[in-house]
C-alpha positions as CSV (number, residue, x, y, z in Angstrom):
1,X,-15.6,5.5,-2.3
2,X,-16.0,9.0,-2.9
3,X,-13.1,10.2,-0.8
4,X,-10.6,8.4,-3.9
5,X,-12.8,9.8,-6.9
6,X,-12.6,13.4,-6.0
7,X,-9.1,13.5,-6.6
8,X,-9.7,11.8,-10.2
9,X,-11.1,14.6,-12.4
10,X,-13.2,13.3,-15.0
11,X,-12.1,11.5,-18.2
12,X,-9.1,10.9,-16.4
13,X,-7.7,7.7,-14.8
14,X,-5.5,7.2,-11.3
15,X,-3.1,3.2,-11.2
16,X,-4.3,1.8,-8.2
17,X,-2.6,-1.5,-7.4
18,X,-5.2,-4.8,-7.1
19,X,-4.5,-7.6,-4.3
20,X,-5.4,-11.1,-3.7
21,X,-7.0,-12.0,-0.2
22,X,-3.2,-12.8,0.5
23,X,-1.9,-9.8,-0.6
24,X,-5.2,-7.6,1.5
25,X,-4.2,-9.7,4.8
26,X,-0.4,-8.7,4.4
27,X,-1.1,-5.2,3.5
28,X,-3.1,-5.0,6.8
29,X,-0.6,-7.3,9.1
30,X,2.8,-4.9,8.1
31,X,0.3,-1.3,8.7
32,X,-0.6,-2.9,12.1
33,X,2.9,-3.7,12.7
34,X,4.0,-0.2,11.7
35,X,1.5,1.4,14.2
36,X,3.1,-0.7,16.5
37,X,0.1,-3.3,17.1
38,X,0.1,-7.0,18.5
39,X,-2.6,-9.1,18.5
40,X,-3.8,-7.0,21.8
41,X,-3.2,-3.8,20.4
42,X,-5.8,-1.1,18.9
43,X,-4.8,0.0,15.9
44,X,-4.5,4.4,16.2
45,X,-4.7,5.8,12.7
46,X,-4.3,9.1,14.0
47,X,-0.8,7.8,15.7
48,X,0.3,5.9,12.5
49,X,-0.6,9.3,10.4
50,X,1.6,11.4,12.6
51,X,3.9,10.1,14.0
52,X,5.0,7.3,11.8
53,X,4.1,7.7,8.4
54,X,4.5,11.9,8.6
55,X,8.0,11.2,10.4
56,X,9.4,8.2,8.0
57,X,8.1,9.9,4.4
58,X,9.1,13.4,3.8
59,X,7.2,13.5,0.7
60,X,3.7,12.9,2.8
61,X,1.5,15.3,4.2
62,X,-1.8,16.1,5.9
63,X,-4.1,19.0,7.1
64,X,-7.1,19.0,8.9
65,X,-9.7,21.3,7.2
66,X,-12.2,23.3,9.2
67,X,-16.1,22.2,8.6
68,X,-17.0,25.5,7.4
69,X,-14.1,25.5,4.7
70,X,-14.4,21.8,3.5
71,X,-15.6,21.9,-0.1
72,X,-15.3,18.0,-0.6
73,X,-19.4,17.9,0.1
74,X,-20.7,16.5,2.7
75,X,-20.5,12.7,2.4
76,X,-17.2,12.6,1.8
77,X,-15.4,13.3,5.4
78,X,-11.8,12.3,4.3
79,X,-9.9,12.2,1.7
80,X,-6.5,10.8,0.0
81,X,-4.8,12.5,-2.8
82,X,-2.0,10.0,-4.3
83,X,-0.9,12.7,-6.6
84,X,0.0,15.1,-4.1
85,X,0.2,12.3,-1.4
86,X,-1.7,13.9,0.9
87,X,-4.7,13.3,3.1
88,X,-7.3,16.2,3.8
89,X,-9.6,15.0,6.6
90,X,-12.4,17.0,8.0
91,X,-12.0,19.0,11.6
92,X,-14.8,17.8,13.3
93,X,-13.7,14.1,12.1
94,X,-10.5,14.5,13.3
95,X,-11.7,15.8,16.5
96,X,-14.4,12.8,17.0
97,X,-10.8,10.7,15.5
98,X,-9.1,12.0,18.9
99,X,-11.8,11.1,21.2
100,X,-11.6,7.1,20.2
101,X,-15.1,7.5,18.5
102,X,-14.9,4.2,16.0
103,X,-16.7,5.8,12.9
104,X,-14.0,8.3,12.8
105,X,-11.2,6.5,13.5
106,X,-12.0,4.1,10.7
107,X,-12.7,7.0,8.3
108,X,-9.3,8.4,8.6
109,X,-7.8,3.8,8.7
110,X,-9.8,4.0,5.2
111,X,-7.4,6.9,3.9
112,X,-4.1,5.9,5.9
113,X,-4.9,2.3,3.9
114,X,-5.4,4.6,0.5
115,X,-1.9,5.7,0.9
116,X,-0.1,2.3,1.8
117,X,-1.4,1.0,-1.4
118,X,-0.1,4.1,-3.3
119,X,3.0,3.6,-1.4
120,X,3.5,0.2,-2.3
121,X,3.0,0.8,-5.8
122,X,5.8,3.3,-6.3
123,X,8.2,0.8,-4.3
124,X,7.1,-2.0,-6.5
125,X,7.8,-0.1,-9.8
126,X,11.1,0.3,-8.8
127,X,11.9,-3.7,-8.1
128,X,13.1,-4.5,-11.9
129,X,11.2,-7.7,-12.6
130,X,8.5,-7.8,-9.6
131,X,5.2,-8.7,-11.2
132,X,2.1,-7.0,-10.2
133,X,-1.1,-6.2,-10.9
134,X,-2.6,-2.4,-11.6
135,X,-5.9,-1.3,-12.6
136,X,-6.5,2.2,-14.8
137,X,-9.2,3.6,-12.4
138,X,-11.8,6.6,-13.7
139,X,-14.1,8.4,-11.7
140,X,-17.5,6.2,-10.8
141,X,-16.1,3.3,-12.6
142,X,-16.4,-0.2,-11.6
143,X,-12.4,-0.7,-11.1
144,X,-12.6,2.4,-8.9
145,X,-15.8,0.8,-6.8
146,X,-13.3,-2.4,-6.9
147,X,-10.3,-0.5,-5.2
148,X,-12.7,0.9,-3.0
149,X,-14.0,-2.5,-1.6
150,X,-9.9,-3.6,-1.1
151,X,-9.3,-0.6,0.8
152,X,-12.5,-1.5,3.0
153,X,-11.6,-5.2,3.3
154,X,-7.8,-4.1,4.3
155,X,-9.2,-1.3,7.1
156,X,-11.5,-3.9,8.6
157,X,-8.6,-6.3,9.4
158,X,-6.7,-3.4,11.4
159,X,-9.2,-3.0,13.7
160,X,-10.4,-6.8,14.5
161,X,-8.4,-9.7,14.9
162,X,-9.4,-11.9,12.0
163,X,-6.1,-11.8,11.2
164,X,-4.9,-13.8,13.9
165,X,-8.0,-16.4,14.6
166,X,-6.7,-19.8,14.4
167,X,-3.3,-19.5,14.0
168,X,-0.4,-19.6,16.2
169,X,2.3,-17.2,16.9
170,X,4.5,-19.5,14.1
171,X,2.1,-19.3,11.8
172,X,1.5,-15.6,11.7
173,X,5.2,-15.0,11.2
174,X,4.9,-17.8,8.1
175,X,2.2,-16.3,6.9
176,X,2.6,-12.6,6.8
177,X,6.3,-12.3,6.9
178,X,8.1,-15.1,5.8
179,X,6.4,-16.2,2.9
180,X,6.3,-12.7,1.2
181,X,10.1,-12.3,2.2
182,X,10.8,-15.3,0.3
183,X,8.5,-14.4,-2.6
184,X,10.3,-11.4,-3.1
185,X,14.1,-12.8,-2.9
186,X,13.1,-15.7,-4.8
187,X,12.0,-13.4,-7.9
188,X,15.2,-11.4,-7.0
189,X,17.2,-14.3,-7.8
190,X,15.6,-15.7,-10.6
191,X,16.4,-12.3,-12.6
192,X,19.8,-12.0,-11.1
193,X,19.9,-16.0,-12.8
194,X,18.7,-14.3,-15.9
195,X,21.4,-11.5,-15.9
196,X,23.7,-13.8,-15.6
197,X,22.8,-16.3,-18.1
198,X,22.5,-13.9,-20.5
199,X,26.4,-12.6,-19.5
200,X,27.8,-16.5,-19.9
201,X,26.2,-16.8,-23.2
202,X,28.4,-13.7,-24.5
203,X,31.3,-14.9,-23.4
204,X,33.3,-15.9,-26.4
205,X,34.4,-19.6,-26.9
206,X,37.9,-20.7,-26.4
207,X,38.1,-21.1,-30.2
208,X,37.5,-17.3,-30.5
209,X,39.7,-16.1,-27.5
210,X,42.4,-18.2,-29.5
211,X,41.8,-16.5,-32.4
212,X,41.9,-13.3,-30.4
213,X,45.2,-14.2,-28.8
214,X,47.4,-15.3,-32.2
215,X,45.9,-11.8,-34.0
């Protein structure tokens, strides 16, 4: 939790999108997919950081901070920064991150996940009618320890396979990519409906284009 809040100074708030348990288990099933993962496949945050996310979003960045220079104290070994978009992880994390050791490899997951969320919410508020919901998050609050818990529920699915216990290969594509395609063209339609609803009721009648016609 405090890896999030030390980039929220205080008496200041940071939007942080809220899931349902749908939403969580999607979040999760596309970030494995990106990294490249099947249902046999570990999940490498340090290979996802790199090489996918570092090599598909110019804007993103991250630097590995020596021990002796990291001034985040010393519970927090990792660290997102949405506003610069940015994760800051600790050297001797990264290093143990390298080596396979689970701890770290989960620490760095827990930030990678911070940054799909912030991702998702600047995509979303640029989808003209997709509804969503945020949360206004300040330092130690209780919608901060909230965001905290999602971003711990969505790291623990990448690196077990509760994602994929009891349900066939069908299912999984149902579940995690067909029903949030159709989720997101359905509201795409339904304002496209809207816009042109709104466009037939302008038109003029054929009274008024008559009238336009003998002027």
């Amino acid at each position: 939790m405090e890896a999030q809040q030390n980039d929220v100074a205080e008496n200041q708030t940071v939007p942080v999108l809220v899931l349902t348990d749908a939403g969580i288990q999607r979040v999760a099933f596309w970030l494995r997919v990106l990294g490249g993962c099947n249902r046999h496949t570990q999940f490498d945050p340090i290979y996802v950081m790199e090489c996918v996310i570092a090599a598909q979003d110019e804007t993103f960045n991250y630097f590995i901070i020596e021990k002796s220079d990291w001034f985040y104290g010393t519970s927090c070994q990792a660290l997102y920064k949405p506003v610069e978009n940015t994760i800051y992880i600790r050297s001797d994390v990264y290093d143990a991150a390298l080596e396979g050791k689970g701890q770290a490899l989960i620490t760095i997951a827990h930030e990678i996940c911070h940054y799909i969320q912030n991702l998702l919410l600047r995509i979303f508020s640029c989808i003209p009618g997709l509804t969503y919901k945020t949360e206004s998050c300040a330092q130690d609050s209780i919608q901060m320890q909230a965001h905290e818990i999602q971003t711990d529920s969505i790291t623990v699915l990448l690196f077990t396979d509760e994602l994929f216990l009891g349900k066939s290969d069908e299912e999984i594509v149902t579940a995690y990519i067909i029903a949030p395609i159709t989720e997101c063209v359905c509201v795409l339609i339904e304002k496209l409906g809207e816009k042109i609803a709104k466009r037939w009721q302008s038109f003029p009648t054929t009274k008024q284009r008559r009238e336009v016609c003998v002027v």
